[in-house]
SEMI-642610 format. One record per residue: residue in one letter; x, y, z of N, C-alpha, C in turn. Coordinates in steps of 0.1 Angstrom, whole numbers, plus 5000, padded with zeros to 4 digits. Example, Ala and Ser with C-alpha at 12.3 -4.5 7.8 and 13.67 -1.06 7.14 Angstrom:
BEGIN
a513249435078512349555078513249675078
s512849785071513749895071512950005079
***
This chain:
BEGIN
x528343824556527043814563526143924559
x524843924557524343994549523344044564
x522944174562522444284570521544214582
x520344144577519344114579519943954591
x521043914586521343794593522143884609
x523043994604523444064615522344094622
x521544144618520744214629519844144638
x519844004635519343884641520243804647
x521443844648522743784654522443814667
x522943704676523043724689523743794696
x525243834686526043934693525444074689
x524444134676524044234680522944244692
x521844144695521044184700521544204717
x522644154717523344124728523644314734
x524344334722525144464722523744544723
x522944564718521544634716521144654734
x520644504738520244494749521444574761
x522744584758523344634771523244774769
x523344814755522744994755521645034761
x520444984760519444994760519644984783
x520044924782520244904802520945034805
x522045044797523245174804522645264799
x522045314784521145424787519945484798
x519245334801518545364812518945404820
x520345354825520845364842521245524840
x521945554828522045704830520745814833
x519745764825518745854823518445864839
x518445744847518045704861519245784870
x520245804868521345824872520846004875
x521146034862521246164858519746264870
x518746174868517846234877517646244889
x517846114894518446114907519146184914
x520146224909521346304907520246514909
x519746504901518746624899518046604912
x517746544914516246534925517646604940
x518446474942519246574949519946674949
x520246764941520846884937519746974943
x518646974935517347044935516747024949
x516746934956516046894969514646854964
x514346844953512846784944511846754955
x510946804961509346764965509946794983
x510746894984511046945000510747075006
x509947164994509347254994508247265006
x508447335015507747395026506947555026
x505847545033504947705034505847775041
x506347915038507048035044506148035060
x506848045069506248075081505448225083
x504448295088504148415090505448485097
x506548595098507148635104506448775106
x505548845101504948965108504548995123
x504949075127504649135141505649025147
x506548945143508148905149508848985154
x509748965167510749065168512148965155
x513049055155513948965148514948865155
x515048815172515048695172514548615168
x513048645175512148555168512248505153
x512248545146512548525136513948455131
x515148495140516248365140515748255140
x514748275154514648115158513748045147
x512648085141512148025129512847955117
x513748065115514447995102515247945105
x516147925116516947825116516447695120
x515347685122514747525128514147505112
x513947615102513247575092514547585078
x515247585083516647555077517047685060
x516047835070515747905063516448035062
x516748155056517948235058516948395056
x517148445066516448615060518248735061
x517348825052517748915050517049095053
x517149155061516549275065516849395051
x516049435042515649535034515349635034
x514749695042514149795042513649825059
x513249925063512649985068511250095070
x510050085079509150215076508750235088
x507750315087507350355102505650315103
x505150235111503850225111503450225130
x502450285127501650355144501550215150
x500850145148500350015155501449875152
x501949895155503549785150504449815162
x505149695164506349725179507449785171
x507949825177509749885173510449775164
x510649805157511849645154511149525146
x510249515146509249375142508349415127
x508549275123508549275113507149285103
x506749415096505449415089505449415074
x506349375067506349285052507249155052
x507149105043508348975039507548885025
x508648865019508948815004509948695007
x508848575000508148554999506648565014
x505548605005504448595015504248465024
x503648485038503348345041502048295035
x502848125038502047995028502647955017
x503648065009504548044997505447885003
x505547814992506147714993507847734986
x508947714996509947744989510747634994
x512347624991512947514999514147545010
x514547415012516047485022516647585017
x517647695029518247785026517947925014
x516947885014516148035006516248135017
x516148295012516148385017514948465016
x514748475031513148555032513348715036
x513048785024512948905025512449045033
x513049065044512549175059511849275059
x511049345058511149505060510049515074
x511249605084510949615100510249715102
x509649775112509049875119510449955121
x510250075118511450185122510850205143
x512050275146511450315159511250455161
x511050535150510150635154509850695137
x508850755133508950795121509650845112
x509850885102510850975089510451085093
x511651175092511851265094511751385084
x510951485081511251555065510851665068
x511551795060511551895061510551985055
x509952045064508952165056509352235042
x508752235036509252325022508652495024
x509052525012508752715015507052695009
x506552735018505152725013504152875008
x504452985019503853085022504453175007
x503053205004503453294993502953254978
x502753124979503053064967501052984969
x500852974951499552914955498952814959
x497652754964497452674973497552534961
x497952534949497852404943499152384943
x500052464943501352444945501852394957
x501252484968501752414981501052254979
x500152214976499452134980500852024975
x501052044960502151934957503151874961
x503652054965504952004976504651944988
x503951944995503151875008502851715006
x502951704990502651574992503951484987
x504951574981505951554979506951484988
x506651614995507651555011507151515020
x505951395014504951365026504451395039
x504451555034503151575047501951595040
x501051605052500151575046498951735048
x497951725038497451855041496351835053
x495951945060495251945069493952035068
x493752125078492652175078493152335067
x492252375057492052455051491352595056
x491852705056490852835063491252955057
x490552995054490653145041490353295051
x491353375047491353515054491153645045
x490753765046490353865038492253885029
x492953865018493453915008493053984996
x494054044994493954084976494753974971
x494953884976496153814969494953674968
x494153624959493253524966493853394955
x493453264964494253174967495553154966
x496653234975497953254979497853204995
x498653094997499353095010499753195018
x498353255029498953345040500053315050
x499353145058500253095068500152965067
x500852915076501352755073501252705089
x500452635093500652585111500552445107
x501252395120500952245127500752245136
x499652195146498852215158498852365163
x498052445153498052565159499652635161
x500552595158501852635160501752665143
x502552825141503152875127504652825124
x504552745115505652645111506852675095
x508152695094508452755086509752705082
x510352675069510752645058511952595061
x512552465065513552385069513152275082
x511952325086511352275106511152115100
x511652015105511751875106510251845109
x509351775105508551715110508451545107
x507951495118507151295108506651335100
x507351235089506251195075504751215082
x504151225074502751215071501851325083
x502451435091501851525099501051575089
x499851605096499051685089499651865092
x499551945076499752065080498552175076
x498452275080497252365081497152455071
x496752485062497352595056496052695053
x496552855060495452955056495753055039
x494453055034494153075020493953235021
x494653305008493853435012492653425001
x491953525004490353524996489953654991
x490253644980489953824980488453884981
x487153784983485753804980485353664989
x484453705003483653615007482553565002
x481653644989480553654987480953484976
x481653474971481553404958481653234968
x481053154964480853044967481852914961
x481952764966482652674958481552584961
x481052514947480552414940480952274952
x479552254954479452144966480051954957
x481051904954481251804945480551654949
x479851604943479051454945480251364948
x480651344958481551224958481251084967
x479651054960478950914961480050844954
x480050714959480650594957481850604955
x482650724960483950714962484850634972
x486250634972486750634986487250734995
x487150695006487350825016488650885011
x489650785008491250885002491050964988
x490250914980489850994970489151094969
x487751104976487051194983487851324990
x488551275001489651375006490251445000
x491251384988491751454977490951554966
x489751514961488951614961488451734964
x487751714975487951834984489151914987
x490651884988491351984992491852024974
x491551974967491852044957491052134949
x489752194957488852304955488852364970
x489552314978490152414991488952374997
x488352334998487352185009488352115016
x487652105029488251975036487351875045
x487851725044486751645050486451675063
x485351625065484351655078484651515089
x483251515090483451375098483151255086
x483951135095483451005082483250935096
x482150865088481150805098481250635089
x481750525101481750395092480450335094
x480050235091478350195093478850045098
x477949985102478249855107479049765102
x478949755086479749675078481349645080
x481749795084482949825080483549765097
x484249635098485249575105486349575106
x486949565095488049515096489149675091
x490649655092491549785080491049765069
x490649645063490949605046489049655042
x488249655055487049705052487249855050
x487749915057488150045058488550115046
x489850065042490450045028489550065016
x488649945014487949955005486050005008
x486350055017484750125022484350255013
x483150275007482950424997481850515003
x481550595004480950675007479550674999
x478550635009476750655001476050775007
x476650855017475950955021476451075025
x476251195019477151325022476551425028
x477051505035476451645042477151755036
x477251855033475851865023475851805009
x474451785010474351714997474351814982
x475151784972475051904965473751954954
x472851834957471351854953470251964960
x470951974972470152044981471452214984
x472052164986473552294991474152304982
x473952334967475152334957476552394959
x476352534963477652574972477552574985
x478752574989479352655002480552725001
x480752795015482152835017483352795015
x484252875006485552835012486252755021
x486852645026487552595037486152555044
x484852485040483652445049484452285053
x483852205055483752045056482351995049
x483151915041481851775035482251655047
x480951595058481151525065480451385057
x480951295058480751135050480451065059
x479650955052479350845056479450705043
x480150615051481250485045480450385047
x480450285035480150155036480550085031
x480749935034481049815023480549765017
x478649785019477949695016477249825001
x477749704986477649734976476149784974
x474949704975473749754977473049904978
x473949964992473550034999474050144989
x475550134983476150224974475250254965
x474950144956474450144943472650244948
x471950184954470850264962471150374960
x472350444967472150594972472750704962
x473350624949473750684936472250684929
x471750564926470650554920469450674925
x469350704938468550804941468950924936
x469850924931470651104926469951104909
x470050994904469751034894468451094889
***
C-alpha cells in the first residue's frame, strides 16, 4: 500500500482522530487538575488588620480561611498595647486560602537603651552616638570653657544623666557645649523648602536647635506633616546672618507647593 493510500485509509484517520481526542482530554485534564491545585480565580483583598487586637485578628482569618504570623515588634505613642500597626501583605492585596499575613504589634511600653559616655568628648561625636542608640538630641546650651565644643553635661528633664542610665528609645537628651569665646557668632543656615526632620538635623549640627514649628492650614493629616517643608524662618538669614550659639530657628510648614516655591523665589 503505498503512503498516500495509507494516509487516506480509514484506519489511520480513525487512529489520528482518537489522538487528537485523548490529547485533548489530557491538555483539559492536566489544567483542571492545575486550576484546583492552585485554587485559580479565589484570590481575595487582605483584610485591614491595623489597630486589631490579636483576637481580633483570629477571628478574621479564620472566617477568611487565612493564617498570620507575629514578626516583630515596636513601640508607637498612639497605638493600643498589643494591636497591630504593620502587616505584609498590605490591605487590598489579593492573595488566596491559607496564605500567611505578616504581624508586627505595638510593644507595651517602649525600647529600652542605654546612655553612652558622652561628657568629655565633642559635640559631633556625642551627637552620633545619640543617634546611634536612638536617643534623640535635645535642647543645645553653651557655658564659658577652654575646652570649646566639648561636652560639659548631659541632662534629661533637667535631671544630669550618666553612662549606663536606661532610658526609651527616642527621649530627647540635652546636652551643654563648652565655648571658649561668646563674642564669635554661628552663620544663620536658609533651610527654605526643607523638611522639618532635615531642617532639625541641620541646626544641631552647627549646635542650633529648632524653635517653634508652626503648621499652616494645609497641613491635616501625619502624611501632611511628613511631607510638609518649611517657607518661613525666624531669623531670616538675609536679615540675622548670625546668632548665638545654642539660639532656636523657629519655622513655619506647609504643603501647599506654591507657597514654597513663592518664598524661595523671594530670596533670590
Amino acid at each position: 500500500m503505498s503512503l498516500k493510500k495509507f494516509l487516506l485509509s480509514a484506519v489511520f484517520l480513525k487512529n489520528l482522530f482518537l489522538s487528537i481526542v485523548i490529547l485533548a482530554a489530557l491538555i483539559f485534564l492536566t489544567m483542571w487538575g492545575l486550576k484546583i491545585y492552585t485554587d485559580h480565580g479565589q484570590a481575595r483583598p487582605v483584610a485591614n488588620f491595623i489597630g486589631l487586637s490579636i483576637p481580633e485578628v483570629e477571628g478574621i482569618v479564620a472566617s477568611h480561611n487565612l493564617r498570620f504570623k507575629i514578626i516583630d515588634s515596636a513601640y508607637v505613642d498612639n497605638a493600643a498595647p498589643g494591636s497591630v500597626i504593620d502587616q505584609l501583605p498590605k490591605p487590598g492585596f489579593r492573595v488566596k486560602d491559607n496564605r500567611t499575613i505578616l504581624l508586627t504589634i505595638n510593644a507595651s511600653s517602649p525600647e529600652q537603651v542605654m546612655v553612652p559616655k558622652l561628657r568629655g568628648i565633642s559635640f559631633r561625636q556625642a551627637k552620633v552616638l545619640l543617634e546611634n542608640c536612638g536617643l534623640a538630641i535635645g535642647e543645645i546650651s553653651h557655658q564659658p570653657s577652654e575646652y570649646n565644643g566639648l561636652v560639659l553635661n548631659v541632662l534629661i528633664d533637667s535631671t544630669e544623666v550618666y553612662k549606663g542610665e536606661s532610658y526609651a528609645k527616642g527621649t530627647p537628651v540635652d546636652i551643654v557645649v563648652g565655648k571658649t569665646s561668646f563674642l564669635k557668632k554661628t552663620a544663620v543656615p536658609d533651610v527654605l523648602g526643607m523638611p522639618v526632620s532635615l531642617a532639625k538635623s541641620t541646626l544641631n549640627e552647627i549646635m542650633l536647635n529648632p524653635g517653634v514649628v508652626i503648621y499652616d492650614e494645609t497641613v491635616l493629616t501625619k502624611e501632611d506633616t511628613l511631607n510638609a517643608r518649611i517657607w518661613k524662618q525666624r531669623p531670616d538669614p538675609r536679615i540675622t546672618p548670625g546668632t548665638e550659639p545654642g539660639s532656636s530657628i523657629d519655622m513655619w510648614v506647609t504643603v501647599d507647593e506654591l507657597k514654597i516655591n513663592d518664598a524661595i523665589k523671594n530670596t533670590l
